[in-house]
C-alpha positions as CSV (number, residue, x, y, z in Angstrom):
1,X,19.7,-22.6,14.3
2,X,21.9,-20.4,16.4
3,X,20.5,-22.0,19.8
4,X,21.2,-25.3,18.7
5,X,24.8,-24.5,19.8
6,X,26.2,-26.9,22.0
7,X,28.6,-23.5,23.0
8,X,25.1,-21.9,24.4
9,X,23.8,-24.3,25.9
10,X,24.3,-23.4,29.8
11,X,22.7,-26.7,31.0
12,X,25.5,-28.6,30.7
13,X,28.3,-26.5,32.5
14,X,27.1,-24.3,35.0
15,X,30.2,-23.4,35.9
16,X,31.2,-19.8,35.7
17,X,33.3,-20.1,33.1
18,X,30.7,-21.5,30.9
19,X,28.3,-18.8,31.3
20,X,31.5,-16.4,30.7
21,X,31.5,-18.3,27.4
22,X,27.8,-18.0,26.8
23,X,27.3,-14.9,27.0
24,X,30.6,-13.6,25.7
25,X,29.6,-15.8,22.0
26,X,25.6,-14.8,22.3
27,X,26.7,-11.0,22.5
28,X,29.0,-11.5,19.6
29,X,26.3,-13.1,17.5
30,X,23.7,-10.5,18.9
31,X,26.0,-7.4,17.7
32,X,26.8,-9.3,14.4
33,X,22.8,-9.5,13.5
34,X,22.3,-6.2,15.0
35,X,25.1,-4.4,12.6
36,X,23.8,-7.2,9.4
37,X,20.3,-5.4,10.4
38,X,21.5,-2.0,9.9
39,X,23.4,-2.5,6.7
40,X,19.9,-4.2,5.1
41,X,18.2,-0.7,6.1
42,X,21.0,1.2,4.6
43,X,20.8,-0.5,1.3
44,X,17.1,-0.7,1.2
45,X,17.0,3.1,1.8
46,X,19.8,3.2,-1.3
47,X,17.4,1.0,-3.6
48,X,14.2,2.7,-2.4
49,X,16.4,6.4,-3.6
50,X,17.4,5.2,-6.6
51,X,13.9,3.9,-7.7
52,X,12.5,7.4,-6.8
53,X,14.6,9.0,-9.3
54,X,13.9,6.5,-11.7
55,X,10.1,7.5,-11.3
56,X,9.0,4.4,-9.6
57,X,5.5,5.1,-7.8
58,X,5.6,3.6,-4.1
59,X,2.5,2.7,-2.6
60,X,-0.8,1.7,-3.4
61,X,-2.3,3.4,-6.5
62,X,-4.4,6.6,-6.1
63,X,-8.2,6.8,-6.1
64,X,-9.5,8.5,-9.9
65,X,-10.7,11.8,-10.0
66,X,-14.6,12.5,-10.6
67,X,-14.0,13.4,-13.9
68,X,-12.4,9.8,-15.1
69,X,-14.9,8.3,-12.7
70,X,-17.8,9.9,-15.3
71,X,-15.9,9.2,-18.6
72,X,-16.1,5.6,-17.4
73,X,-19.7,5.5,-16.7
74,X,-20.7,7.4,-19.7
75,X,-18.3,4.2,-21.7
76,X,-20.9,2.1,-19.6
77,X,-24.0,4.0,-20.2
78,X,-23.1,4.0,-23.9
79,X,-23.0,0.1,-24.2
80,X,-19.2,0.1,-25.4
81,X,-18.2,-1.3,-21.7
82,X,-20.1,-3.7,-19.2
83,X,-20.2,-3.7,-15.8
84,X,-17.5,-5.5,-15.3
85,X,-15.0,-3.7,-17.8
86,X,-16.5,-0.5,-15.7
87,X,-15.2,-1.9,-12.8
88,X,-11.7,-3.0,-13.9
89,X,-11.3,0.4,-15.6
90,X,-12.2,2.0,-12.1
91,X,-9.8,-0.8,-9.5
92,X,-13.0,-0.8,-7.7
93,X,-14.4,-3.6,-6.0
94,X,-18.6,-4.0,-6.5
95,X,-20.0,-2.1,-3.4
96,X,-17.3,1.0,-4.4
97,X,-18.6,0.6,-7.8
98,X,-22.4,1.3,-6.9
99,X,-21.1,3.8,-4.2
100,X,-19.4,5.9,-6.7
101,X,-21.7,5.7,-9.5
102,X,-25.0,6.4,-7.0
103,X,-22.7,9.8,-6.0
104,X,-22.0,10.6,-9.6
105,X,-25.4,10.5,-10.9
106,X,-26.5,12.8,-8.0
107,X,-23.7,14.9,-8.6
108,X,-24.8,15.4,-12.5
109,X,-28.8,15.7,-11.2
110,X,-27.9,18.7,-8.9
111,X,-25.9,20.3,-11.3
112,X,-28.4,19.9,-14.3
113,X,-31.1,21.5,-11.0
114,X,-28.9,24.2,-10.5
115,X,-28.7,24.9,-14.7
116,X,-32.5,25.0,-14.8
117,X,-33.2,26.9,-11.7
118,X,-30.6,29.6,-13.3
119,X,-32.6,29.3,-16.2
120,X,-35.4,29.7,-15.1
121,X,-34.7,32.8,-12.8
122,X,-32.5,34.7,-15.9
123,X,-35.9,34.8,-17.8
């Protein structure tokens, strides 16, 4: 460790020469961590650029659409996935699971309404 330097340690001479010394080294090693820091940024930045025109996807991945969402549950609802599968196929943890499949079933009920009352008012 840096600090472990017998070259920094201002206990021992307390003259002014050794705290001209000090310093003078604990700049230097400050501005040589300081300039290593930047270069790390700079190639990250190169690797992160690269990786984009590569096609790598950065981030966490992105929430299904409603439409995935129902060909899932409809895989459930058939019997040709369980729960389980349902959820895996979905990257949903349980609660999300009910949450979404609670909204899709009233989605699909005010739809199938909204069939029959413009069924019902054609006639």
């Amino acid at each position: 460790m840096v600090l472990d330097m017998p070259l920094l340690d201002t206990t021992k001479s307390k003259d002014l020469l050794g705290t001209l010394i000090s310093d003078i080294v604990l700049q230097l090693l400050s501005f040589a961590a300081e300039n290593e820091r930047e270069a790390i940024k700079v190639r990250q930045q190169e690797g992160i650029i690269e990786a984009m025109k590569k096609g790598v996807k950065f981030g966490r991945p992105g929430n299904r659409t409603d439409e995935e969402y129902d060909e899932i549950l409809g895989l459930e609802m058939a019997g040709k996935i369980n729960r389980d599968e349902a959820m895996a196929l979905m990257r949903v943890p349980r609660s999300s699971y009910y949450r979404i499949r609670r909204k899709m079933f009233l989605k699909h009920k005010n739809k199938n309404r909204t069939a029959l009352n413009k069924g019902s008012s054609q006639g």
